[in-house]
Residue, then its C-alpha position, 0 to 999 in steps of 0.5 A: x216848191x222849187x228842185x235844186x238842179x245841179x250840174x253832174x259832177x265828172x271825175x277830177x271836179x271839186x265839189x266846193x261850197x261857194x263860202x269856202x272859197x271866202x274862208x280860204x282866200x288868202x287875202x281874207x286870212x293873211x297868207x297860206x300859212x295862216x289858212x293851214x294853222x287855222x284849218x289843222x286846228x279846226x280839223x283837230x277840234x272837228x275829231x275831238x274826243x271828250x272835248x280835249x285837244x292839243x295841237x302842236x306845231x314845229x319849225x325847223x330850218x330845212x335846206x332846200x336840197x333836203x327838201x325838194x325830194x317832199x316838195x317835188x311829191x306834192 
């Protein structure tokens, strides 16, 4: 039987499974915003408890200036 051999992962890698990289492309899934509403339910449905889950999602209208200062920590 073969040995899996991997290369030693350093500080500040990301260990990402190549089929992930299929899931989150955006041109798969229609633009970003489609790939944070399908992952937030996906994690939503991953921590369910009794099988129940309720997700709900908000817009609202924000000026850009009162949102730079939560933009500019990302």
């Amino acid at each position: 039987m073969a040995d899996w051999l991997f290369a030693p992962m350093r500080p500040g890698d990301l260990n990402i499974d190549p089929v992930e990289r299929e899931f989150f492309a955006t041109e798969a899934l229609g633009g970003i915003t489609d790939a944070l509403v399908r992952e937030s339910i996906q994690n939503s449905l991953d921590a369910a408890v009794d099988d129940r889950v309720d997700v709900r999602f908000a817009l609202h209208k924000v000026e850009m200036d009162a949102a730079r200062g939560l933009l500019d920590d990302l």
